[in-house]
C-alpha positions, 0 to 999 in steps of 0.5 A, a space after each residue: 764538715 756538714 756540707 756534703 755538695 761541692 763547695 766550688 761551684 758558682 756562687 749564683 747557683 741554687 743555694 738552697 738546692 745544695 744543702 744537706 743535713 748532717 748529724 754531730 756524734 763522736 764515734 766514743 759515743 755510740 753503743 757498743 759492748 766496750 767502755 765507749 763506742 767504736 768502729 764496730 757494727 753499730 757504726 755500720 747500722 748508724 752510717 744506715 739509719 743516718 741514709 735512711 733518714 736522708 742525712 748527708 754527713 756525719 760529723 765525727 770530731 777528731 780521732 786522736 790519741 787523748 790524755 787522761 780527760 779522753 778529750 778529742 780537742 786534746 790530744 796527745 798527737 795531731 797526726 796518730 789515730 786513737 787505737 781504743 776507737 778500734 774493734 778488735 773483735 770486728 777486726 779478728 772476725 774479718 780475719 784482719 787480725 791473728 788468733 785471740 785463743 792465745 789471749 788467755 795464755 798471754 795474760 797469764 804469761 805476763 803476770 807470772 813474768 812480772 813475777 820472775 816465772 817462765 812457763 812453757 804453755 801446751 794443750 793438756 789432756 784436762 784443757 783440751 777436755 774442759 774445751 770440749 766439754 764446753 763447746 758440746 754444752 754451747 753449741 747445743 744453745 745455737 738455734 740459727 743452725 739446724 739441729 742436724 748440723 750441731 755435732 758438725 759445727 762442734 767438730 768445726 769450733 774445736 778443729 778452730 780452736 786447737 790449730 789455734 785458727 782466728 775468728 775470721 776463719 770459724 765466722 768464714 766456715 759457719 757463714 759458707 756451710 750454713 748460711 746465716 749471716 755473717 754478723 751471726 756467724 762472727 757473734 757465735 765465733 766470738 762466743 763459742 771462742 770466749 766460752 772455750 778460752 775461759 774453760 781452758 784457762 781456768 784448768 790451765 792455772 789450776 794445773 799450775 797450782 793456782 787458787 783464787 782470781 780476781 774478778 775483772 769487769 769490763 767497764 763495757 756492754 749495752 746493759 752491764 750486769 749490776 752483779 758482774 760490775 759490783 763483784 769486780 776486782 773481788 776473788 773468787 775460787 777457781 775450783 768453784 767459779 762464783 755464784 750471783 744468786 742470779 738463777 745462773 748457778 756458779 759461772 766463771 768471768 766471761 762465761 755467760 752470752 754476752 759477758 767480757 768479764 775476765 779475771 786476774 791470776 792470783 800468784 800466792 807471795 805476788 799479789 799485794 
């Protein structure tokens, strides 16, 4: 519904004087770092420019599951609501959702499964060094928080990320201890976690005897790199990332700010 005013009133009341504006937007159509818009921060800042400009309603068509055509007006249920419209990201950095350091192991646990492997998954000394190796480099790029604290929020993102915490408690420790913002403070979680999980995971398979990956692109981001989205579903070299000729040297799927490129693991006999 636009209408925003009570809708029972009398009907000899001032009609004029209860009307609202209200914007028509699908929430699949928002920007965002994914392949389509979600209930992320860029619905918060949108729900406040829409006050801001003196609207009173947004309009968002039906939230449900859809078929392949992704059409709010055919969906798959009329009751269940549609899970690609969620942040995951949002949802872990409010401690709404458990650890994603385990995502890397989930991958590869379910591709060497398929497979018909079984591997038992452990922090190794050459993981936990490529992990701190990693977070030392990024956050010595931090530049919302004092020079003099780095080394303190260095031991914080390891601490996190061996106990294997979730984004919610680094974002709720980097936001207390330093005070900067909290979309600050879940932006360097989330990206101080995908830079470490992608060191580890790259040592990991490596240790297993695994060569190549398979670049995947996210389909998502404001401003995707034309590089990333043409190199996806390509291999590369594990032992030597992938060089774009970008000025960025060799980078690994997820390396760099921003990036949500991952990779797939190529398992020699298994990879048709």
């Amino acid at each position: 519904m636009i209408a925003t005013e009570d809708a029972t009133k009398e009907v000899g009341s001032d009609v004029l004087g209860e009307r609202s504006a209200g914007v028509l937007l699908h929430i699949t159509s928002l920007p965002g770092d994914e392949a389509q818009g979600t209930l992320s921060q860029e619905a918060l800042h949108f729900i406040d420019f829409l006050s801001d400009a003196g609207f009173g309603a947004w309009q968002i068509l039906p939230m449900v599951p859809t078929h392949g055509d992704l059409s709010p007006y055919n969906g798959i249920s009329s009751f269940a609501g549609n899970p690609n419209l969620l942040d995951f990201h949002e949802l872990v950095s409010r401690g709404w959702l458990s650890s994603l350091p385990s995502a890397c192991d989930n991958t590869l646990k379910s591709q060497l499964r398929d497979a018909g492997f079984t591997v038992r998954f452990r922090m190794t000394p050459a993981m936990r060094a490529a992990a701190e190796s990693t977070v030392n480099e990024n956050v010595s790029l931090i530049r919302s928080i004092g020079e003099q604290h780095l080394g303190q929020v260095e031991q914080l993102v390891m601490r996190s990320i061996s106990e294997g915490r979730d984004l919610g408690y680094l974002t709720e420790q980097l936001t207390k201890r330093y005070g900067i913002t909290r979309r600050r403070a879940a932006n360097i979680a989330r990206g101080q976690n995908n830079a470490a999980t992608t060191a580890m995971r790259r040592v990991r398979e490596l240790e297993l005897g695994l060569e190549e990956g398979e670049w995947l692109h996210s389909g998502g981001g404001k401003e995707p790199r034309p590089p990333h989205v043409a190199f996806s579903r390509k291999r590369f070299k594990l032992a030597d990332s992938h060089d774009f000729k970008d000025g960025n040297g060799k980078v690994m799927p997820g390396q760099l700010p921003g990036c949500r490129c991952t990779w797939g693991a190529v398992i020699p006999g298994f990879d048709d």
